[in-house]
N, C-alpha and C positions, 0 to 999 in steps of 0.2 A: 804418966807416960814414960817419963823416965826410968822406969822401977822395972815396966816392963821390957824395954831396952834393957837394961840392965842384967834380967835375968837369960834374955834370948843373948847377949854376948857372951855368957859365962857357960853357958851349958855346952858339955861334951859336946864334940863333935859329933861321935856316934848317934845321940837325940835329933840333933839337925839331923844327918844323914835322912834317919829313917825317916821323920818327914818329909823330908824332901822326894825321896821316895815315895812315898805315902799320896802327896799331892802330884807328883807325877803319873800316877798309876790313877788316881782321879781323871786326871787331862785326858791320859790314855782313853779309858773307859768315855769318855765324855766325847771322844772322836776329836779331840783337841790337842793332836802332837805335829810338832816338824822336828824332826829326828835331825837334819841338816841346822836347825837352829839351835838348837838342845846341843848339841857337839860342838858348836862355834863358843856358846854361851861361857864366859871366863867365870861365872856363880855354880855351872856345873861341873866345871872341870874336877873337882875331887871328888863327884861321883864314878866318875870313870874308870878307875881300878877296881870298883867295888864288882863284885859279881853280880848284884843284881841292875848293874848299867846294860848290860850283856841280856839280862831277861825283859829289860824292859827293850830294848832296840829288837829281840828276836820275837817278841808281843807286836812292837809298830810295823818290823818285817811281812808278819803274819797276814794281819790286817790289812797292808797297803796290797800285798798278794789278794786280797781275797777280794778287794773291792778292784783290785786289774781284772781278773776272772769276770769279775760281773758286767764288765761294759765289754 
């Protein structure tokens, strides 16, 4: 257990990132986002410069549009 702690604290940021990304865009797709919690959240905050913080908020923009249209 340790080892793999280990390895997940050492790795670039950039690796984190993209998972992070990676699993966010899962939640997306899974109809499993709160964009107002995801912005609050202090683990995601150094997504938020990245540009794809911005593709994924105009992804959940999209969506929350499309499911207002429908009712």
């Amino acid at each position: 257990m340790s080892i793999i702690i280990m390895q997940v604290y050492f790795m670039p940021e950039s690796i984190i990132e993209i998972a992070s990304f990676k699993s966010l865009e899962k939640a997306i797709d899974a109809g499993m986002y709160d964009l107002a919690g995801w912005e609050r959240n202090s683990r995601l905050k150094i997504l938020h410069e990245d540009p794809k913080w911005q593709e994924l908020k105009s992804k959940i923009q999209f969506l929350m549009d499309k499911v207002m249209k429908k009712n």
